[in-house]
C-alpha positions in Angstrom: -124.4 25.4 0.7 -123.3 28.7 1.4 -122.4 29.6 -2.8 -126.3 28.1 -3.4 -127.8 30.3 -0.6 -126.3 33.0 -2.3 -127.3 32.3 -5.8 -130.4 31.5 -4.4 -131.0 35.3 -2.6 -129.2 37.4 -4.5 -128.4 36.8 -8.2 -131.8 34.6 -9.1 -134.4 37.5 -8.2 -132.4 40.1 -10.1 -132.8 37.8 -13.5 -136.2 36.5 -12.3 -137.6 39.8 -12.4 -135.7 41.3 -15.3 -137.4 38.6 -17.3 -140.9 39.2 -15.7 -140.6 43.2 -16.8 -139.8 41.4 -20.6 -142.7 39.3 -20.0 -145.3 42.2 -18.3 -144.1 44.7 -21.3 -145.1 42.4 -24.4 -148.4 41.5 -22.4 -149.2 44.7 -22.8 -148.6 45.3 -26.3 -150.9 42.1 -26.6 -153.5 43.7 -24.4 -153.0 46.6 -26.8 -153.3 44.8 -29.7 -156.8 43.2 -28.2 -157.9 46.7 -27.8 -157.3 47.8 -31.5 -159.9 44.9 -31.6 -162.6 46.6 -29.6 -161.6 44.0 -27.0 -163.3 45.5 -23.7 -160.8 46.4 -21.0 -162.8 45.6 -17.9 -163.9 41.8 -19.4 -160.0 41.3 -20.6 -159.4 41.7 -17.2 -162.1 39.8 -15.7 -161.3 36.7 -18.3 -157.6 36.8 -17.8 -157.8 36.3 -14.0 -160.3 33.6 -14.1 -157.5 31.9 -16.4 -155.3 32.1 -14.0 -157.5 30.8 -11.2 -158.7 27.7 -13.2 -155.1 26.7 -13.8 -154.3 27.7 -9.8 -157.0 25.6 -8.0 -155.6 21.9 -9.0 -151.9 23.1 -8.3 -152.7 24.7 -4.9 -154.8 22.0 -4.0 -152.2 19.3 -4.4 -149.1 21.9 -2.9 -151.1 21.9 0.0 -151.7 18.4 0.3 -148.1 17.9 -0.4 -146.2 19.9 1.9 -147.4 21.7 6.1 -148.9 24.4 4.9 -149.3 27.1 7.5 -153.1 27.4 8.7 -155.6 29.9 7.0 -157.5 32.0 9.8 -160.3 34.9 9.3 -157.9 37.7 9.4 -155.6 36.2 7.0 -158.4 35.8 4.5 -159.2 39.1 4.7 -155.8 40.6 3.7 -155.4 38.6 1.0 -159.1 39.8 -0.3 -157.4 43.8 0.2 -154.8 42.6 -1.1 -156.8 41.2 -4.4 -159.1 44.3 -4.5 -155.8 47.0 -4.3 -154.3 44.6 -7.2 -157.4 44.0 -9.0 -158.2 47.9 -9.4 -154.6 48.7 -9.8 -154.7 46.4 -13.3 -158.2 47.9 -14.3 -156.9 51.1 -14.2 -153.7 50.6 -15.9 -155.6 48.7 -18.9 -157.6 51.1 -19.1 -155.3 53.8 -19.1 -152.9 51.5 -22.2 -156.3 51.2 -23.9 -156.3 55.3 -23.9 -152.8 55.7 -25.0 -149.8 53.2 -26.0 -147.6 50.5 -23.9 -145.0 52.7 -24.3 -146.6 55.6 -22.0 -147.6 52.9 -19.6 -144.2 52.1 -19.2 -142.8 55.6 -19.1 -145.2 56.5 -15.7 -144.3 53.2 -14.6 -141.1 54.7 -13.9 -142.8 56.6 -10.8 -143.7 52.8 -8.8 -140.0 53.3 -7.0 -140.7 56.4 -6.1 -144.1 55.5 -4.6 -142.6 52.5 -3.1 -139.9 53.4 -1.4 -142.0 56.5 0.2 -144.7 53.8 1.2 -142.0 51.4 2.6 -140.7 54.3 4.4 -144.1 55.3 5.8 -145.0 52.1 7.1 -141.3 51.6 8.5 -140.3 48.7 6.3 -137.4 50.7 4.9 -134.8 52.3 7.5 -133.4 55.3 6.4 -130.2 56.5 8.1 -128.3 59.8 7.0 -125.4 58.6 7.8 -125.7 55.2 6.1 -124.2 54.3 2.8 -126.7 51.8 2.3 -129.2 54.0 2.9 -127.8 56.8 0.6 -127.1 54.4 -1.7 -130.9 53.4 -1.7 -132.3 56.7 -2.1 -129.9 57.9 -5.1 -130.2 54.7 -6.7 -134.0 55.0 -6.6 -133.9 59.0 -7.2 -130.8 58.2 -10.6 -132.8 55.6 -12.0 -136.4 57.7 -12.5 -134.4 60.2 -13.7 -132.7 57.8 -16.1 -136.1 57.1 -17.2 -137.0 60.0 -17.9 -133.8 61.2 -20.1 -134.9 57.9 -21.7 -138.6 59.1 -22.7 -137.8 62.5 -23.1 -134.2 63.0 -25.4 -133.5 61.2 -28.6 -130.5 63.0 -29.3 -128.6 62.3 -32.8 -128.9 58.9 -34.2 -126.4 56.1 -34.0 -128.4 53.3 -35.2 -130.2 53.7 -38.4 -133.8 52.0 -38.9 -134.5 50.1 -41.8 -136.3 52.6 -44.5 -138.1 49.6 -46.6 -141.7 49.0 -46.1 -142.7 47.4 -43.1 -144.8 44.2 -43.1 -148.6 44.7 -42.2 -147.4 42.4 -38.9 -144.6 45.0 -38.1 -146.8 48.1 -39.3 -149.4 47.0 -36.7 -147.1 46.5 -33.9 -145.4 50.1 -34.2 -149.2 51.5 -34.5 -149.6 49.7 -30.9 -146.6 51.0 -29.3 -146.6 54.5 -30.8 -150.0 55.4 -30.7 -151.8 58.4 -29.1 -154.8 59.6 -28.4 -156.4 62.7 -27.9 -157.6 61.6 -24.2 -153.9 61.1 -23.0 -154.3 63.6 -20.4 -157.4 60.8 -18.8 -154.6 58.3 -19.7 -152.0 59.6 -17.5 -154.4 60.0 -15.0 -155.3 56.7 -14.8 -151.9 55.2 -14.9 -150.2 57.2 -12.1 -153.6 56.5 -9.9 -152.7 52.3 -11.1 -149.2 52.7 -10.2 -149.5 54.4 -6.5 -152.0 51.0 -6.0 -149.5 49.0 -7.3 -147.1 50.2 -4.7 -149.8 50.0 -2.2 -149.8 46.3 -3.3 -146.5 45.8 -3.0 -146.2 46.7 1.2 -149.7 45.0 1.8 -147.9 42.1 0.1 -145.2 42.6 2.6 -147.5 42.4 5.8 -149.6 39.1 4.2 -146.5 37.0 3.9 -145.3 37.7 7.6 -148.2 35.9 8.8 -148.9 33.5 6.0 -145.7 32.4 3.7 -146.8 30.7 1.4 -146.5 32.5 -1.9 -148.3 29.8 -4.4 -151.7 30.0 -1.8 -151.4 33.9 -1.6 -151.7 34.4 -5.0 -154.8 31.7 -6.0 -156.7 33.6 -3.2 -155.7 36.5 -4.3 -156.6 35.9 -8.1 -160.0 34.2 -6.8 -160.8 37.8 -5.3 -159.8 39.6 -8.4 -161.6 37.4 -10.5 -165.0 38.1 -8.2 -163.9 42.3 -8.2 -163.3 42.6 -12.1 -166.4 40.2 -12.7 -168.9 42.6 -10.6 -167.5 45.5 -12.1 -167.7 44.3 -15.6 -171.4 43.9 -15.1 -172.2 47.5 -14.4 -169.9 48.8 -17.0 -169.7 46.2 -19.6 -173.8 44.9 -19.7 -174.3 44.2 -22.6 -173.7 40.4 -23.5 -171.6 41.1 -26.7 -168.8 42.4 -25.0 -168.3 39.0 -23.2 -168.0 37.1 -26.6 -164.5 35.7 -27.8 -164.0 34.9 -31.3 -160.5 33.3 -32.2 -158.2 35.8 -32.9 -156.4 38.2 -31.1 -158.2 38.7 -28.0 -158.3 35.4 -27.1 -154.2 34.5 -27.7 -153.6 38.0 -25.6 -156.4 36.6 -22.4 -154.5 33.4 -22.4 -151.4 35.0 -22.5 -152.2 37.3 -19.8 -153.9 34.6 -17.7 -150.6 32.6 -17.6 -147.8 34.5 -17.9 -148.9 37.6 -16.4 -152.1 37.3 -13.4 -149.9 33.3 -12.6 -146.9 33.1 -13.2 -145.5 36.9 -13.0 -147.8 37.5 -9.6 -146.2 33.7 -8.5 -142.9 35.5 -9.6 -143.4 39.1 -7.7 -145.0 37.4 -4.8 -142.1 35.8 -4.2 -139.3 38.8 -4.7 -140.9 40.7 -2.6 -141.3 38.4 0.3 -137.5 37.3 -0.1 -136.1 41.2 -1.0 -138.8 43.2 -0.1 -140.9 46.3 -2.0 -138.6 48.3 -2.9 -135.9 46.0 -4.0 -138.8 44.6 -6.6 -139.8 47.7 -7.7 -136.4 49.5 -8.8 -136.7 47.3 -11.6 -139.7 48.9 -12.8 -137.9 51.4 -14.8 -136.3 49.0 -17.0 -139.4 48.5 -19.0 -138.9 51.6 -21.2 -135.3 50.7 -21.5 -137.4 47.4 -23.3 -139.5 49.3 -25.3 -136.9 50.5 -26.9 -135.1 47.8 -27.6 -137.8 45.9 -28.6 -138.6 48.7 -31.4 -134.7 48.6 -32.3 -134.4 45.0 -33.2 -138.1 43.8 -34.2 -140.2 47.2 -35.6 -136.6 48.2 -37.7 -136.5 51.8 -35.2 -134.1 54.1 -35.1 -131.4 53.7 -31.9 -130.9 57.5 -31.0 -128.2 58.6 -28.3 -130.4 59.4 -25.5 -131.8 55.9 -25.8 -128.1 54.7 -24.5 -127.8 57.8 -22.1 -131.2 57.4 -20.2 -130.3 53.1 -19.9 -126.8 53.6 -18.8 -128.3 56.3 -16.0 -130.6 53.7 -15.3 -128.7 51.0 -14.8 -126.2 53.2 -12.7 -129.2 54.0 -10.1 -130.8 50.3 -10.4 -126.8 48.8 -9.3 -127.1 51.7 -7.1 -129.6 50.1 -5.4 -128.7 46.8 -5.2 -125.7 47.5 -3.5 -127.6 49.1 -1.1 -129.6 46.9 -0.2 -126.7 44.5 0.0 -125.0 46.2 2.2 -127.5 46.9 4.6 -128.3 42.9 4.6 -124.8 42.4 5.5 -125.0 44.7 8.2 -128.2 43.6 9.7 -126.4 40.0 9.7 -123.5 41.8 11.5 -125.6 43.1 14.0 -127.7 39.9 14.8 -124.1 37.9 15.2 -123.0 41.2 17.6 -125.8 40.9 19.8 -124.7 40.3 23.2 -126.8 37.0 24.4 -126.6 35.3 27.9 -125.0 31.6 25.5 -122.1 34.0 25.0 -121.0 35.3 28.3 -118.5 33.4 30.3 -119.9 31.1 32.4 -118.3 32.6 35.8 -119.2 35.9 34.6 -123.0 34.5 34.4 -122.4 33.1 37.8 -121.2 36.7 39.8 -123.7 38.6 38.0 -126.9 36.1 38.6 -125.4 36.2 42.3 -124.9 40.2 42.5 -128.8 40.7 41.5 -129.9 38.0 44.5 -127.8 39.5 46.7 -127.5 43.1 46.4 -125.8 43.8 49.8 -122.7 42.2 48.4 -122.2 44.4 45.5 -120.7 46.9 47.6 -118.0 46.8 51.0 -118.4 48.8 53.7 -115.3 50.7 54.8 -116.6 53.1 57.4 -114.1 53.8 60.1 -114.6 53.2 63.6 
């Protein structure tokens, strides 16, 4: 029970969510591919969330019905629809800032959401931070080695060790290294956008955090929370997308990438980080944010025939140095908080005559002392 337990709490989330950043980074190629399509932003939003709610309502109805579900008050309502507006605008502004410049710069500012975290988390005290802790040093360098793995990764090829393939690429493959490569002259409004997405994507992540304390029940969460996105992106699109011909879906591109994004991304990768973070909290969820570059460039490497320079390998062994860096923190200071519970003195542990003098000491005061006054 014990070996399950563990696999359940410590090795499943780190491949869960190693497979969700696989899954979030070729979303947003799609999304970018939708674009290239003059695909609106705002409606692919919009359309992509009411996906996911359509599929949500039957399944939360009947895990409901199926299981005690804790009770849904006022107040709770109401931090799930933050929650869905802080999510819902974080997403806007992140397509939006793709649409302006590639996946791969997306994912290259996405290596700031630790950073952003963590000082969030340690804001609203959900993060302790000791000097004199390992775990906590160990949190803090991981977190501080892996952004600047990142960056080595973005910023220095270095010589080649990998050759790309020289033959002409397909028109498929052409069009997918014009998606991940391309720039625009508005970059500067793209970066912008994409660090203002990612500080509400942290944000998301610690209101997350105070939702599921009074209400755990992940699969609810996150049909509310995709009903409230659907009704933010929807009354936004109508003031910047009016016109009825940016609503229209022909069957191509666009409408494989809404599905996809419906499903995978706004279901079953907000199912999958809803989770994470309510078993290993914010920050532990989002030090695995700056693997996505490391799978951009792989993904060039073996599909899009790209060259595998040396910094490529130097920036994802830093990377992976400051993400186990990380982990082990935060195992550790697991360990020790379950130390520290199985410490605590409690009245079951003391001896039962010791219990007995010391309730009789505090009704009896004048016996805790003997007088020895001379005569």
């Amino acid at each position: 029970m014990a070996r399950r337990w563990s696999f359940y709490k410590d090795l499943l989330p780190v491949v869960v969510i190693i497979g969700n950043e696989c899954n979030d980074m070729g979303l947003l190629t799609l999304f970018k591919a939708a674009t290239l399509q003059g695909m609106n932003n705002h409606v692919f939003v919009a359309y992509a969330y009411a996906v996911a709610t359509i599929i949500l309502l039957p399944v939360t109805i009947f895990h409901r019905r199926s299981r005690v579900a804790p009770p849904l008050s006022f107040s709770i309502i109401s931090k799930i629809v933050l929650l869905g507006v802080i999510g819902s605008s974080a997403q806007m502004l992140a397509y939006a800032g793709t649409s302006y410049s590639s996946p791969t710069l997306a994912s290259s500012i996405g290596n700031l959401v630790p950073a952003f975290t963590f000082i969030l988390a340690v804001t609203f005290r959900m993060e302790k931070i000791a000097a004199k802790s390992r775990s906590s040093q160990a949190k803090v360098m991981g977190s501080i080695i892996s952004i600047a793995g990142a960056f080595v990764l973005t910023f220095y090829k270095g010589p080649s060790i990998i050759n790309g393939h020289y033959h002409l690429p397909s028109p498929l493959q052409q069009q997918l290294i014009n998606i991940l490569n391309s720039e625009d002259a508005s970059w500067v409004i793209a970066g912008i956008l994409l660090i203002a997405a990612y500080v509400l994507t942290s944000l998301w992540y610690i209101v997350q955090v105070e939702v599921l304390k009074v209400f755990p029940d992940e699969l609810t969460t996150v049909f509310l929370y995709d009903v409230t996105a659907t009704i933010t992106t929807t009354i936004v699109c109508l003031f910047t997308a009016p016109n009825t011909s940016a609503w229209k879906i022909g069957l191509n591109i666009s409408l494989i990438s809404i599905v996809c994004s419906g499903i995978f991304g706004k279901l079953v990768s907000n199912v999958v980080y809803t989770w994470a973070v309510h078993l290993k909290g914010p920050v532990f969820v989002s030090s695995f944010k700056p693997l996505q570059i490391v799978i951009a460039v792989a993904m060039g490497v073996m599909f899009l025939g790209d060259t595998l320079h040396f910094g490529s390998i130097v920036g994802a062994t830093i990377i992976s140095f400051g993400l186990y860096a990380v982990l082990w923190g935060k195992a550790t200071e697991e360990i020790e908080e379950d130390v520290g519970s199985l410490e605590s003195p409690t009245t079951e542990n003391v001896p039962l005559l010791q219990s007995y003098i010391t309730k009789t000491s505090d009704k009896n005061p004048d016996r805790n002392y003997c007088k020895t006054s001379k005569p």
